[in-house]
C-alpha positions in Angstrom: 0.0 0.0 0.0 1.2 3.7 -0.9 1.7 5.5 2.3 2.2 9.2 3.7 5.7 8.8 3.2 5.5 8.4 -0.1 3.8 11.8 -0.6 5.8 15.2 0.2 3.9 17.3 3.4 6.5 19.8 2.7 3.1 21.9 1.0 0.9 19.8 2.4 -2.7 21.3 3.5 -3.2 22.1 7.3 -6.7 21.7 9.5 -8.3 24.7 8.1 -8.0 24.2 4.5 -9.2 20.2 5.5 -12.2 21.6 7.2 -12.6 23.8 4.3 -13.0 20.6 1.3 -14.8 19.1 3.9 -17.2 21.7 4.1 -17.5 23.0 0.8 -17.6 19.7 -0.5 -20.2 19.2 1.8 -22.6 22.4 1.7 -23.6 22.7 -2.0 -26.6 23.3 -3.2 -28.8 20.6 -0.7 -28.9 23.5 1.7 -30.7 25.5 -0.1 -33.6 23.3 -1.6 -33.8 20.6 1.9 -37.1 21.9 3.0 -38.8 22.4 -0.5 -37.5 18.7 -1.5 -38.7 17.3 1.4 -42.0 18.5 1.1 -41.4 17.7 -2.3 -41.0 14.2 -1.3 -44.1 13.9 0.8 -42.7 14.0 4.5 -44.1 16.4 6.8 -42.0 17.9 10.2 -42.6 15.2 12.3 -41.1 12.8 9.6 -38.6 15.2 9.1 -37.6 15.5 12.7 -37.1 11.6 13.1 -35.2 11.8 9.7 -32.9 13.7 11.0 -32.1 12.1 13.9 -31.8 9.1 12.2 -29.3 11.1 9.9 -27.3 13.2 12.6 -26.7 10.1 14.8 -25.7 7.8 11.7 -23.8 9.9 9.6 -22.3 11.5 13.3 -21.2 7.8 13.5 -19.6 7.7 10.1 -17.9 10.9 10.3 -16.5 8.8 13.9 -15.8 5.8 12.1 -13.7 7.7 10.0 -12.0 10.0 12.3 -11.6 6.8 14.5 -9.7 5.0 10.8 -7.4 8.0 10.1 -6.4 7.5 13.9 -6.0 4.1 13.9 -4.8 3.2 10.2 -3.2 6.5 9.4 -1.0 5.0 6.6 -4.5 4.3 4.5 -4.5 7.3 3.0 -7.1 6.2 -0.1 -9.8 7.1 2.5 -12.7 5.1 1.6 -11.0 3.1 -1.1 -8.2 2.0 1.2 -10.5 0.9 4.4 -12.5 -1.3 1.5 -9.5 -2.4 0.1 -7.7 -3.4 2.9 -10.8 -5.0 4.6 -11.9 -7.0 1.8 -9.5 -7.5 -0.5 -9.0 -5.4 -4.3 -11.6 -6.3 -6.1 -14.2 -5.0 -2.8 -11.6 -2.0 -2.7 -11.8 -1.5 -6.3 -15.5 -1.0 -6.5 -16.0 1.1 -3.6 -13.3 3.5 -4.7 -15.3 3.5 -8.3 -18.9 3.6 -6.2 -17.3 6.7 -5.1 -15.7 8.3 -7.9 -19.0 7.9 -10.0 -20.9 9.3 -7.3 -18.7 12.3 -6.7 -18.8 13.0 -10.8 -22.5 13.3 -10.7 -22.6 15.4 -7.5 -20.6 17.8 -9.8 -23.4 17.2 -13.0 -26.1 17.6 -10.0 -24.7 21.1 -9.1 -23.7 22.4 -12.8 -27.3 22.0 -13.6 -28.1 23.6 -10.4 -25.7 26.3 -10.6 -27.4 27.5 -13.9 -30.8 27.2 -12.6 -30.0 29.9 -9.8 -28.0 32.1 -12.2 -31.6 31.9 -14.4 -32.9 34.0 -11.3 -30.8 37.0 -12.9 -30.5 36.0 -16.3 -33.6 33.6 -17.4 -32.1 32.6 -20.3 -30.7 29.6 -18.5 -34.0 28.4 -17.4 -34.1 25.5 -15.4 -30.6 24.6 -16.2 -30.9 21.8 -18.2 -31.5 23.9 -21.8 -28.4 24.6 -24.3 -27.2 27.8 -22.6 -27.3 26.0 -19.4 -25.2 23.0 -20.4 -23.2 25.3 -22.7 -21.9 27.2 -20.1 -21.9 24.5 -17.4 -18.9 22.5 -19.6 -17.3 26.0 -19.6 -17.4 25.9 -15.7 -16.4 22.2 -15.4 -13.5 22.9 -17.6 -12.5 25.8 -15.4 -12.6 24.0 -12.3 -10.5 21.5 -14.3 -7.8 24.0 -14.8 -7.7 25.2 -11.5 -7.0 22.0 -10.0 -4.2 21.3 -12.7 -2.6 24.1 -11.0 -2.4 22.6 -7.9 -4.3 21.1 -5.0 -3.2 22.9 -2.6 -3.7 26.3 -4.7 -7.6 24.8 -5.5 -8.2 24.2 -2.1 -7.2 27.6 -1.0 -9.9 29.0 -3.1 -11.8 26.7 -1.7 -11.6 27.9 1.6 -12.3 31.5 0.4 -15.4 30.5 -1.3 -16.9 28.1 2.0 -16.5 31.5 3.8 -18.6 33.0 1.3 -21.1 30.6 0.6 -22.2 30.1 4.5 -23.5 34.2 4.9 -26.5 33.8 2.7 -27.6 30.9 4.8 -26.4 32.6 8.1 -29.0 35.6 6.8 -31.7 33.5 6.0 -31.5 32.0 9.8 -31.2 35.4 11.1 -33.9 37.1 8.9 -36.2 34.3 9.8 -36.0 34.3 13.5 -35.8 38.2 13.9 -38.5 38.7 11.7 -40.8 36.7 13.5 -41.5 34.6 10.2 -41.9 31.4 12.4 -44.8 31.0 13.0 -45.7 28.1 15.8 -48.9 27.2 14.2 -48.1 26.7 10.5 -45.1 24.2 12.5 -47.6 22.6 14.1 -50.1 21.9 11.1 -47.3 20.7 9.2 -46.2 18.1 12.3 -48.1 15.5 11.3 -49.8 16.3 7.5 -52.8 16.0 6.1 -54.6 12.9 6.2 -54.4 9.9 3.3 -50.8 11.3 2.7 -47.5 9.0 2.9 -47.8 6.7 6.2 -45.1 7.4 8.9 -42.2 5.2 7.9 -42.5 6.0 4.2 -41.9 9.9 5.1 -39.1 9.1 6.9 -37.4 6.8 3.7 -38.5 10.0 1.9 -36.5 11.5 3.4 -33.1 9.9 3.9 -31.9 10.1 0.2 -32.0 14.4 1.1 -30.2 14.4 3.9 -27.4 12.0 2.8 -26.9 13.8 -0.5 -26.8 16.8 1.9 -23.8 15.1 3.8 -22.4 13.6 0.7 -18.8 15.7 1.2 -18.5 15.1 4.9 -15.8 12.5 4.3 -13.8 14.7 1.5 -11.2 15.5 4.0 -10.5 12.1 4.3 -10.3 11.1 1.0 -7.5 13.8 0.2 -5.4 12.8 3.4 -2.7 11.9 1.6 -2.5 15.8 1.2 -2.4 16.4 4.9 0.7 18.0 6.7 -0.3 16.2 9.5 -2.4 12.8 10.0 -4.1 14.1 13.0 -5.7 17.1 11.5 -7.8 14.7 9.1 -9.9 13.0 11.5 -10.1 16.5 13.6 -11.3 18.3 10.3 -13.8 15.8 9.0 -15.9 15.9 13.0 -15.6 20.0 13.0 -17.3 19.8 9.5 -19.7 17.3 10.2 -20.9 19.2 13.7 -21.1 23.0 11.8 -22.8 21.8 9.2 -25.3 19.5 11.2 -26.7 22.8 12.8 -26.8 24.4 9.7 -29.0 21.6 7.9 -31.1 21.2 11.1 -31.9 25.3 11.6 -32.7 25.2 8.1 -34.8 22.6 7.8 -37.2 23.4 10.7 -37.4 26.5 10.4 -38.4 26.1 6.7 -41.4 24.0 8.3 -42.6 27.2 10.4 -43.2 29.6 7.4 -45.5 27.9 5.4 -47.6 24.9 5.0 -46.0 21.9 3.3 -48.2 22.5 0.2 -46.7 25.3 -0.4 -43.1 24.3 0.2 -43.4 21.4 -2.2 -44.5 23.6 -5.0 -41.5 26.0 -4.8 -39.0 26.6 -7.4 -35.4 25.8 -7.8 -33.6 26.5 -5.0 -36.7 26.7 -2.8 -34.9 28.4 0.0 -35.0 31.5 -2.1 -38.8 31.2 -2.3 -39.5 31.1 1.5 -37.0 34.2 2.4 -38.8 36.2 -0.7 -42.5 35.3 1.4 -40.2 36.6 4.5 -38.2 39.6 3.4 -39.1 40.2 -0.2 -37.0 40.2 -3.3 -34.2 41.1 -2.4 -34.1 37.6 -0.1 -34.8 35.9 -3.0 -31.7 37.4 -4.9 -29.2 36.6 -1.7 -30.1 33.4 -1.9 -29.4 32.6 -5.1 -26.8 34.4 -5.2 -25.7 32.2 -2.4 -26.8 29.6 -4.2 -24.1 30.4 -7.0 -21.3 30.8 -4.9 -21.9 27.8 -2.6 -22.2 25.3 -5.9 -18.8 27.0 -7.6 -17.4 26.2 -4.1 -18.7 22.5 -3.7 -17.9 22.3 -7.8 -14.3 22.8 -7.2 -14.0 21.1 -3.8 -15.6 17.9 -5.8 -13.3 18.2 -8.8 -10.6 17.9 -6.2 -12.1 15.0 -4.5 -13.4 13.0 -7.5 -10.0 13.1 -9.0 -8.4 12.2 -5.9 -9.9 9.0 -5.3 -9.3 7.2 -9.1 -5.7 8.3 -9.1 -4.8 7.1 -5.5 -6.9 3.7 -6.1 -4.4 3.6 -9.6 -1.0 4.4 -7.3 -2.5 1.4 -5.3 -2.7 -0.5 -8.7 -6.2 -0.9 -8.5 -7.5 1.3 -11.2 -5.4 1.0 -14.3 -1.8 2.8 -14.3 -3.3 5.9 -16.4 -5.0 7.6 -13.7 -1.7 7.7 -12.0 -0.3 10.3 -14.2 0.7 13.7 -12.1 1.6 17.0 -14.1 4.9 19.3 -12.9 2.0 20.7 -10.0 1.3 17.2 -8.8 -1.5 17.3 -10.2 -3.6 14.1 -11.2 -4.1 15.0 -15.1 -5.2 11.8 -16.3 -7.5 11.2 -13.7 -8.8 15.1 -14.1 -9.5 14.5 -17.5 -11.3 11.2 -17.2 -13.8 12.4 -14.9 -14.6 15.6 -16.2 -14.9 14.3 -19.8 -17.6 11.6 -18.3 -19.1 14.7 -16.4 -19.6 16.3 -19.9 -20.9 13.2 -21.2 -23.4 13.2 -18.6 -24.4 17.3 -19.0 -25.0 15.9 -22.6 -27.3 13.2 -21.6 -29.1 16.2 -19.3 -29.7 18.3 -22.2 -31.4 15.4 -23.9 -33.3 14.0 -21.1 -34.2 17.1 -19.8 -33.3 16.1 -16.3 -33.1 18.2 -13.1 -30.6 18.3 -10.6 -32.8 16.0 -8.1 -32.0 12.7 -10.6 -28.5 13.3 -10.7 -28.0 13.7 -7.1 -30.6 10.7 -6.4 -28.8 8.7 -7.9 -24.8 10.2 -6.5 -26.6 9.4 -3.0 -27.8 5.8 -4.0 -23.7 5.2 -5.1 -21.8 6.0 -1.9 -23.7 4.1 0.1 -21.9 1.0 -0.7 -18.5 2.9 -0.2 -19.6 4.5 3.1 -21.2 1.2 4.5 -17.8 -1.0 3.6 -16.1 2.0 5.5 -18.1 1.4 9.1 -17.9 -2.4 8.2 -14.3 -2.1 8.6 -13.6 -0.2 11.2 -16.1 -2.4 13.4 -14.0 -5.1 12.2 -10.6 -4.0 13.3 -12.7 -2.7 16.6 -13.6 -6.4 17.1 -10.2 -7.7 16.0 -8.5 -4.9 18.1 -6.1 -4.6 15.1 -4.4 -1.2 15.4 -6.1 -1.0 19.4 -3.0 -1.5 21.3 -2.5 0.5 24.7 -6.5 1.5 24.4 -8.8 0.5 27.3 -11.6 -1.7 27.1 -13.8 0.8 27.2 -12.4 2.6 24.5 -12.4 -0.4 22.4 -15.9 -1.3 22.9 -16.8 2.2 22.5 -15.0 1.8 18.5 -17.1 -1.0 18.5 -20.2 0.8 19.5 -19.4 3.2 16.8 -18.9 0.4 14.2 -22.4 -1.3 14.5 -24.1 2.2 14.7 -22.7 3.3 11.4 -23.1 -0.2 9.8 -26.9 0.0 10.7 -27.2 3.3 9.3 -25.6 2.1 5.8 -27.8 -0.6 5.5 -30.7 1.3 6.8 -29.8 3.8 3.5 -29.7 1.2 1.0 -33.1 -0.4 2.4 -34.2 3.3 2.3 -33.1 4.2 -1.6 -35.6 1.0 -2.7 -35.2 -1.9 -5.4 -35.1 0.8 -7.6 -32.3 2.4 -6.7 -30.2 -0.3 -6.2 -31.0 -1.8 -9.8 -30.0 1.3 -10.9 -26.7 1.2 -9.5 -25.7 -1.7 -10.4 -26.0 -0.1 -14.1 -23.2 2.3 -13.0 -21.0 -0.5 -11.1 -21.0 -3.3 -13.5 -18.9 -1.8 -16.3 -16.1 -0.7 -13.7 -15.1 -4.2 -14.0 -13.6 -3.5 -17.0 -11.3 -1.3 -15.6 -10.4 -3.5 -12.3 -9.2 -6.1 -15.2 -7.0 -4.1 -16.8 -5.5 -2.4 -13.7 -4.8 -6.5 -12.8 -3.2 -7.4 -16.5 -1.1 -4.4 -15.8 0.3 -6.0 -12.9 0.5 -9.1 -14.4 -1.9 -10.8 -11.6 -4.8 -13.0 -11.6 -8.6 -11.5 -11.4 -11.5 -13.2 -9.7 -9.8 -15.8 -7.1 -11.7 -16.3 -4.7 -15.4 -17.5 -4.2 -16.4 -14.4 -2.6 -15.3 -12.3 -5.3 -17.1 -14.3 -8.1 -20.5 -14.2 -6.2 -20.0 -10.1 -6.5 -19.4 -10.3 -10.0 -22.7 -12.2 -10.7 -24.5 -10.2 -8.8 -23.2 -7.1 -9.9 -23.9 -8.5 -13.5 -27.6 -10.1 -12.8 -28.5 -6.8 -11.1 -27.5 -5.0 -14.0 -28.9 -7.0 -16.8 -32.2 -7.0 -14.7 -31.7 -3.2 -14.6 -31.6 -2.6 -18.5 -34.6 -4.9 -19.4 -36.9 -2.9 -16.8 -35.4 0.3 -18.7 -36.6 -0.9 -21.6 -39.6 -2.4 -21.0 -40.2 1.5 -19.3 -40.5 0.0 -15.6 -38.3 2.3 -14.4 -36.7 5.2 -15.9 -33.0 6.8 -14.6 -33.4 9.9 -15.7 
C-alpha cells in the first residue's frame, strides 16, 4: 500500500484548508432546496424530525468511524477506497473507490445544472438549467474547475476555503432574517407536524427522506479522502468531526425553520432553490436574490471542492494498482491529469445526456446518494471489524475499544438502513453504474501481471453485480423504471 511517506507534506494542506473541502464539499446546493425537496418528497415535520435524527446520529457515526480510521490506520491514505480495500481484498476496494468516484462525478453534474438554474434568477435565459445555454456554459465551468485543480491542489483548495467563507452568509442571513423577523410562525409548525390525512404513512416519510439528507452530507468525508494531502495525519480525523458538527446545525436550523413559514403545500410547490422562495415570502425580493446568489457561490465552491475530491480518489486507487496505471499520471503541480481529464470528460458526457433527457438536478443527485452508500457502508464495516479484531487498538482501554465498536455497529446499521431506504429501484439502478467498472479492475490487474476473480467471494460479487444490471436494463426498456 502507498503510504504518507511516499507523498511530500513539505506543501501539504493544514486543518483549516481540511475543514474547508470538507465543508465546501459538503454544503452545496442541498442547503438550499432541503425543506422544498422534502416537502417535495411527501414527508411532513414530524417525519422530518425523526429523519434527522436518524441522519445526525448515523452519519455522526460515520464521520467517527472515520476519524476513528485515520487515527488508527493512518497509513491508509485512499480514504474510503483503502478501508474497503484493505478490509476486503481489491476487487471489494476497487468497487468502492469507483462507487465513489461515479458518485462524486454526478454530485458535480447535480450542481452544474443547479448552478445555472439559480444564475436563471438573474439571467432567465438559462432556465431551469438543463437547456443549451445551461449545459453550454456549465462544460465552460467544469472545464475551469479543471484548470484550477491542474494548478495545484493545494492552490484549488485555497480558493476553496475563500469561497466556504462566502457561501455560508447567505444561509447565516436567511437563519437570522427568519428568526428576527418573527417569520416562524408556531402554528403553521404545528399543522405541518403531522400532515394532512391519506398522505405518505409514517415510515414512508421518513425513507423520503433519507436520500435528502445523505446527498446533503455527501462531502463530509472529503477531508479524508485527500489525506494523503495532509501536513499532518491528526488534522484529518479533527477536520472531518468539526465539518460534520457545523454543518449539522446548519442543515437542522434550516430545515425546521423552513417547516414554520408555510404549509407543506406550499413548500413542495417552490422553485429551484426553494430556500429562495421562503426568504422572498419573508423579506421580499431582495431575499430571494441573496439566496441565489448564495446559491451560485456555494455550488462554484462544492464544484471545485468535488473536482478535487473526484480526482483524488481514481488516481490514488491507480498508485495502489487498482484502477489502471493511467489515472496515476501527475503533471509538474502534482496534479492528477489523467485522472482530471477522465472524470470531467464523463461529467460532460453526462451534461450531454441532461440536455437530452431534460433532467433536473434531483436525478442526478438521487442517484450520487444511492452510489456512496456501498463505499460508506464498507467503510463502518471495517472499522467495526478492526474494533472487534482490536487490530491497530494496542495501549487502548476496554472501554475505549468497545466504544470503537459501538461506533462500528451504529454506522453499519445506518448504511444498511440507507440502502433499504433508496428502494429496489435504486439499487437496480446502480448496479448499471457499477457493473462496467469491471472493466477497468481487469485491466488495472493485467497491468500487474496478476490473476482476477480468485476467490469465491469475489465471483459471487461479479454475478451479482452482473444479474443486477442485466435486470436493470430490461426494466429500462420495458419503461418500468426510468434513470433519468
Amino acid at each position: 500500500m502507498l503510504n504518507n511517506s511516499d507523498l511530500n507534506k513539505s506543501n501539504g494542506l493544514g486543518f483549516a484548508r481540511l475543514t474547508a473541502v470538507a465543508i465546501g464539499a459538503t454544503i452545496g446546493g442541498g442547503v438550499f432546496s432541503l425543506a422544498g425537496d422534502m416537502a417535495a418528497n411527501g414527508a411532513n415535520t414530524g417525519a422530518v424530525i425523526v429523519g434527522w435524527i436518524i441522519c445526525g446520529i448515523g452519519m455522526l457515526a460515520l464521520a467517527m468511524c472515520f476519524y476513528g480510521l485515520n487515527k488508527i490506520k493512518p497509513h491508509l491514505i485512499g480514504g474510503i477506497y483503502s478501508y474497503a480495500n484493505e478490509g476486503w481484498g481489491d476487487y471489494v476496494g476497487f468497487n468502492s473507490a469507483w462507487g465513489y468516484w461515479i458518485s462524486a462525478l454526478l454530485a458535480n453534474v447535480s450542481y452544474a445544472t443547479l448552478l445555472f438554474a439559480a444564475i436563471s434568477y438573474f439571467i432567465p435565459i438559462f432556465g431551469s438549467g438543463n437547456n443549451i445555454w445551461s449545459i453550454v456554459c456549465a462544460s465552460l465551468v467544469i472545464w475551469f474547475m479543471n484548470y484550477l485543480v491542474l494548478r495545484g491542489v493545494k492552490e484549488a483548495a485555497g480558493i476553496n476555503l475563500v469561497v466556504t467563507i462566502s457561501k455560508v452568509i447567505p444561509i447565516l442571513v436567511f437563519i437570522v432574517a427568519v428568526i428576527f423577523v418573527r417569520a416562524f410562525d408556531p402554528c403553521i409548525f404545528m399543522q405541518n407536524f403531522w400532515g394532512e390525512p391519506g398522505g405518505l404513512s409514517f415510515i414512508e416519510q421518513v425513507k423520503a427522506t433519507s436520500g435528502t439528507t445523505v446527498w446533503a452530507f455527501i462531502g463530509i468525508e472529503g477531508a479524508v479522502v485527500i489525506s494523503g494531502r495532509a501536513k499532518r495525519s491528526k488534522d484529518v480525523g479533527k477536520a472531518t468531526i468539526t465539518a460534520f458538527l457545523s454543518v449539522l446545525a446548519i442543515y437542522i436550523m434550516v430545515s425546521l425553520l423552513s417547516m414554520g413559514v408555510m404549509p407543506r403545500a406550499e413548500l413542495a410547490e417552490l422553485g429551484n432553490p426553494p430556500m429562495a422562495g421562503i426568504l422572498k415570502s419573508v423579506v421580499g425580493p431582495w431575499g430571494a436574490a441573496i439566496v441565489n446568489l448564495g446559491v451560485i457561490i456555494s455550488l462554484a465552491g462544492a464544484t471545485l471542492g468535488y473536482t478535487i475530491i473526484a480526482s483524488e480518489c481514481p488516481y490514488l486507487a491507480a498508485k495502489n494498482g487498482v484502477f489502471s496505471k493511467i489515472f496515476a499520471k501527475e503533471n509538474k503541480n502534482g496534479a492528477p491529469v489523467n485522472s482530471l481529464f477522465l472524470t470531467n470528460g464523463i461529467i460532460q458526457i453526462f451534461l450531454i445526456i441532461t440536455y437530452l433527457n431534460e433532467s433536473t438536478y434531483q436525478i442526478f443527485y438521487t442517484i450520487s446518494a444511492s452510489m456512496i452508500m456501498i463505499p460508506y457502508l464498507l467503510s463502518a464495516l471495517y472499522y467495526l471489524l478492526i474494533s472487534i479484531r482490536k487490530d491497530g487498538f494496542d495501549g487502548q482501554s476496554f472501554k475505549e475499544i468497545n466504544l470503537a465498536r459501538f461506533i462500528g455497529v451504529l454506522g453499519t446499521v445506518y448504511g444498511c438502513w440507507l440502502i433499504y431506504a433508496s428502494g429496489l429501484t435504486g439499487l437496480l439502478i446502480t448496479a448499471i453504474l457499477y457493473a462496467p467498472g469491471t472493466i477497468v479492475y481487469v485491466k488495472a490487474k493485467k497491468e500487474k501481471g496478476e490473476k482476477c476473480f480468485e476467490s469465491t467471494k469475489d465471483k459471487v460479487i461479479l454475478a451479482a453485480l452482473v444479474v443486477l444490471a442485466i435486470v436493470s436494463l430490461v426494466l429500462i426498456f420495458n419503461g418500468t423504471i426510468n434513470p433519468f
